[in-house]
N, C-alpha and C positions, 0 to 999 in steps of 0.2 A: 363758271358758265362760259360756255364757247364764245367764239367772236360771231360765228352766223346767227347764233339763237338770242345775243343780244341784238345785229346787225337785225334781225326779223320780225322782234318787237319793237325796236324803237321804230322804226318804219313802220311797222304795224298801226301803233298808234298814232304817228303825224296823221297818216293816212284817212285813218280813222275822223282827226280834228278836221285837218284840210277838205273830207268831203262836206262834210258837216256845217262846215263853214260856207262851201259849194253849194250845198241845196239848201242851206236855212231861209233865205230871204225868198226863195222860191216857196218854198213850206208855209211862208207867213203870209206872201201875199192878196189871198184872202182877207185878212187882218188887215191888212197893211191899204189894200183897194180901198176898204169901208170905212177905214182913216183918212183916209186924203182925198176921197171920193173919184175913183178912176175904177175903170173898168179891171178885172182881176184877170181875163184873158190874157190885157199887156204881158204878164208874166213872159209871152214869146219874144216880146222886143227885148226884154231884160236877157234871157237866156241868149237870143244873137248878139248882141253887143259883148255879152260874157264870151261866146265865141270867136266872135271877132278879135278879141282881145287873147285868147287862149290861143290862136292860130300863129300867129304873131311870136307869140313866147315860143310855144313846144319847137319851133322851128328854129329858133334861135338861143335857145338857153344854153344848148352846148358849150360853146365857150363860155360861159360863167358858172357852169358844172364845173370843169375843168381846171378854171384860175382859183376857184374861191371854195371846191368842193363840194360835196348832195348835202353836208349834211351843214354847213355855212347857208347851202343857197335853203336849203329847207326851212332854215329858220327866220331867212330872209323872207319868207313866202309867208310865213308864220304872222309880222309884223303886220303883211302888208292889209293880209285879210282881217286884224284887227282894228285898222286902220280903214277897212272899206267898211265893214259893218258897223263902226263908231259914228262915222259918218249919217248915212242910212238914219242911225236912230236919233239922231245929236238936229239934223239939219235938213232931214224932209219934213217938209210944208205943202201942201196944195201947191201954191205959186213955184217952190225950189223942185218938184219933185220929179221933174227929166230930167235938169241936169245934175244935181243930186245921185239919182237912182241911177247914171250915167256912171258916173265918177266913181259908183261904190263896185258896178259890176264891173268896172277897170281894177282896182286895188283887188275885188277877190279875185281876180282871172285871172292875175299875176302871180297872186300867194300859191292859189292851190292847184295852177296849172303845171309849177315846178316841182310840184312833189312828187310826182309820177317818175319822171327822168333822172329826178335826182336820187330819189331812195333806189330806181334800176344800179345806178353806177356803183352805189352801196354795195348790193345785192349781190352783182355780177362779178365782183371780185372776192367773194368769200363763196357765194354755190357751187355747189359741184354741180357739170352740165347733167349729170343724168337725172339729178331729183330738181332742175330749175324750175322743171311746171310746177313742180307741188309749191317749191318755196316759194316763189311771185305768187303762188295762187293764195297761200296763208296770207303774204304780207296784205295784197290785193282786197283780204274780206274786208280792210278797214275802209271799200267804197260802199257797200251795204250795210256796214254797221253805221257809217256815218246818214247815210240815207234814212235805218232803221231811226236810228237818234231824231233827225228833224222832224218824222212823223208819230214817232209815239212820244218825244218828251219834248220838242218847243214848239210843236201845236198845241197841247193842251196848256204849258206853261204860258205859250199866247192869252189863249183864253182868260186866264186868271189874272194874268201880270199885263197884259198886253204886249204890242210886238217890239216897242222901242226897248222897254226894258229885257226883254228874249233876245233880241240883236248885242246888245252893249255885252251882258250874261256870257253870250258865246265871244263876243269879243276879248273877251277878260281871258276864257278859255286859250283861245291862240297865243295870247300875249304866254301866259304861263307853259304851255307847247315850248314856245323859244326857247324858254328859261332852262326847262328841262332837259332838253338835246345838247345844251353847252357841255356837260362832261365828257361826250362820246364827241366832241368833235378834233382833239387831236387824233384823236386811233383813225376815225373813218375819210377824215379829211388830208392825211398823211401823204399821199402820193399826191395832191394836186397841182398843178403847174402853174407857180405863180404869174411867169409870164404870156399865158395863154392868151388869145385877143379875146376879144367880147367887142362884136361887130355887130352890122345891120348886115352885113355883104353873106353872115355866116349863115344865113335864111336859106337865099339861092344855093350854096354850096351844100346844106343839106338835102335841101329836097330832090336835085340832081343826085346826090349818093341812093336817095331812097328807090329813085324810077329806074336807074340803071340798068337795076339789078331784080330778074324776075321774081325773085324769092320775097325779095323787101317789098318790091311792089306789087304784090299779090297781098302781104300785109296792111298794106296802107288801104286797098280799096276796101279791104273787110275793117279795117279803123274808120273809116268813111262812115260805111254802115252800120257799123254797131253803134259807134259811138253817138252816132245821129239819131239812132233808135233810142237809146240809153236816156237823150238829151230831151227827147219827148218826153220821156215814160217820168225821169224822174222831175221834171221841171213840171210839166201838167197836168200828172195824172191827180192832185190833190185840187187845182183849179176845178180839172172835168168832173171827177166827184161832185164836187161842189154846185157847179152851175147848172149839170146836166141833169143828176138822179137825186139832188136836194140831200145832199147828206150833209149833217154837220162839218166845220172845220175838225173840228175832232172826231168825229166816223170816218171823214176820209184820210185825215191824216194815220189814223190806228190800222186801216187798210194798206196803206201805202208801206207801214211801218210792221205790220205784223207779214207782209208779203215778202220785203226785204231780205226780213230776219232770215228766212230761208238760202239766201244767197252765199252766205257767212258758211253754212255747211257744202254748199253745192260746189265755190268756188276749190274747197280744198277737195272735193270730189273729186272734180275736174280733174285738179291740177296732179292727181293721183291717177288718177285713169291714163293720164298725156305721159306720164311719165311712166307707165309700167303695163299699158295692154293696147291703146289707140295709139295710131301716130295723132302730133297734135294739129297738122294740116286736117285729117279726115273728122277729128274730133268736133274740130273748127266749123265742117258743112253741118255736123250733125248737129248743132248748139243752134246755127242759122238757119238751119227748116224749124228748129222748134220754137225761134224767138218770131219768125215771120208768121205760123201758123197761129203762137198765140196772141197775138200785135193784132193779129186782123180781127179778134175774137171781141176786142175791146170794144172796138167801134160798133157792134151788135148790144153793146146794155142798152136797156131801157126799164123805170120804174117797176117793169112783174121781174125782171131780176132781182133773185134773193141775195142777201148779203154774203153769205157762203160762195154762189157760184159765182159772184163777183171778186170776192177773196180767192177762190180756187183761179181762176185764169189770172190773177196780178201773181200769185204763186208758182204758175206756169212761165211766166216772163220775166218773175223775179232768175228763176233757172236758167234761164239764156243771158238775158240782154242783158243782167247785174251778175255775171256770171262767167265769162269767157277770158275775161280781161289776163289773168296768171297765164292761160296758154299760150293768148298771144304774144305777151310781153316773155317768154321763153323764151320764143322763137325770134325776136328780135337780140337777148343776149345770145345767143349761140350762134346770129350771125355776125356781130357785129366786132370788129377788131380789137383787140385787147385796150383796154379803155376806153372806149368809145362806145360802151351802151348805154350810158345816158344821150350823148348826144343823139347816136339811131333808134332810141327810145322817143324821144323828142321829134324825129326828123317824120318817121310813120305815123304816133300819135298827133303830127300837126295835118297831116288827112283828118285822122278821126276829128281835130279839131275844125276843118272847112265841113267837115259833116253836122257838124254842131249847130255852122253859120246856113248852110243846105236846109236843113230839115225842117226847120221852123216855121221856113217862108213855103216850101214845099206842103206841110201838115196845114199853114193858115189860109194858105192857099186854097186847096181842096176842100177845106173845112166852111167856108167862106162860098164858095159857088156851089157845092153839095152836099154838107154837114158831116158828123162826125164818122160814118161809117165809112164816107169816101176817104175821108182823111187817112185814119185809123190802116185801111185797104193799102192806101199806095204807100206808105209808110213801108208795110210790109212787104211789099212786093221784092224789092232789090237784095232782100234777105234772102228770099227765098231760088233767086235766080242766083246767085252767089254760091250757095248754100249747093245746089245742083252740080253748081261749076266746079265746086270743090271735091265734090264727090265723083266726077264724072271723070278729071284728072290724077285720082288719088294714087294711079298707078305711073 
């Protein structure tokens, strides 16, 4: 077996755990509200503090790519989220349950924000730059498949089990993650730099690499927005289900999960197309008119919506918004200096991460003074002005 085709699954599948781990306590918090008696909205606060904390990492984790390796730091990330969700189920109470629910979206925001940057550094040293979109775009499906996973199998495993025991369940999962990447980590970890630093200072000194440079930061502002669209769609759209159009935790979750699933095929679409008929800048605007047009479409349900055309438009934004990520993360290997794509993987990804901490307050915002179609509307809006821009410079 080749070095990339293992380097592509074993990434594949962290990726896979690490999302999964990402949206499960979002997944559950329906469950989880009517447990501890809070409002299931909260979910926003949960998801900014996860950003807050993701912002933080993507901009800094380079240096610990670098001393300790992707696939060291992956499994370090691995622990950390079995450690946050252990928590979560071990030690929320009504009384404990901010700073608690604090603490765990700290642990996973650290586990699963490094798996992006670090399975890149993997990546980027075994692809050949002509087929990168497609490869980032396969390794990539493991953010849909893991999305897919927390709404068709630990919503309903919720249901049954309840959500402490669906928390610990996936917790067990990470932990055996770790366990499993130990073989592959002399070959993948081989070139790292023992003496690398691992700073606070190495924040600022990325995100200046990122703005410098128009190509990088042309990337970063579409990380902003996607990532911040991404950050709605999959943190709330099992809440909005829920509170708005009355569907079960498991109707909305089987929606959220059977929409997904399509992502898995589209992203290596994508990442086939970028590689062999679009460029993947122009590829990039066409993804963003269609994840803005269908974003806006959302805030329009109401009750005489059928469950079909409400499936058909999460199906529509599963093709964008859980969708683009393999292109961009191309274009950031193929700019970035030999070795150094985890770090500029991290350094752009930490926009997408301030868009994470952006959008929340922005969607609670609007949703709060004129309900969910205003929300839903300005959401979309910076896609679709982006999305223009990109197309208007494609030459």
């Amino acid at each position: 077996m080749s070095v990339l085709l293992i380097a592509v699954v074993a990434m594949l599948v962290q990726q896979t755990v690490a999302t999964t781990a990402k949206i499960g306590l979002p997944a559950l918090f329906p469950a989880l509200a009517d447990d501890l008696a809070f409002d299931a909205e909260y979910v926003l606060a949960y998801a900014w503090v996860y950003a807050a904390c993701s912002l933080a990492v993507m901009a800094g984790c380079g240096g610990a790519i670098r001393r300790y390796g992707g696939l060291r730091t992956s499994q370090a990330g691995c622990v950390l989220m079995a450690a946050g969700l252990a928590a979560a189920a071990l030690f929320a109470t009504p009384l404990l349950v901010v700073p608690v629910l604090a603490v765990t979206a700290l642990l996973i925001s650290v586990g699963s924000t490094v798996a992006t940057p670090a399975s890149s550094q993997i990546l980027a040293a075994y692809s050949p730059p002509r087929w990168a979109p497609l490869v980032f775009s396969i390794k990539q499906t493991g953010v849909p498949a893991g999305v897919a996973i927390s709404g068709l199998v630990l919503a309903p495993i919720a249901v049954g089990f309840g959500w402490r025991g669906t928390a610990l369940g996936l917790a067990v999962l990470c932990l055996a993650m770790a366990v499993l990447l130990q073989p592959l980590r002399g070959r993948f970890d081989s070139t790292r730099d023992p003496r690398a630093a691992v700073s606070l200072g190495a924040f600022g000194d990325t995100v200046r690499n990122v703005l410098v440079h128009s190509e990088t930061r042309t990337l970063a502002i579409n990380a902003f927005i996607f990532v911040g669209m991404q950050a709605i769609y999959i943190n709330f759209t099992i809440t909005y289900l829920y509170e708005k159009l009355d569907f079960s935790l498991d109707e909305a979750g089987r929606v959220l999960g059977l929409a997904t699933i399509v992502a898995i095929p589209a992203r290596i679409f994508w990442g086939w197309i970028g590689s062999t008929l679009v460029r993947p800048r122009t590829l990039l605007a066409i993804l963003a008119l269609l994840m803005a047009s269908s974003t806006a479409l959302v805030g329009a349900f109401d009750p005489h919506w059928s469950q079909a055309a409400i499936l058909a438009v999460n199906c529509a934004i599963s093709l964008s918004v859980l969708s683009w990520h393999g292109v961009l993360l191309s274009e950031i290997a193929r700019l970035a200096p030999a070795g150094e794509a985890g770090r500029l993987t991290g350094g752009v990804l930490a926009f997408g991460a301030a868009g994470q901490l952006f959008y929340p307050v922005l969607f609670g915002a609007a949703f709060w003074l004129a309900g969910y179609l205003a929300a839903w509307s300005l959401i979309a809006l910076p896609a679709a002005l982006v999305g223009g821009a990109l197309l208007l410079r494609r030459g």
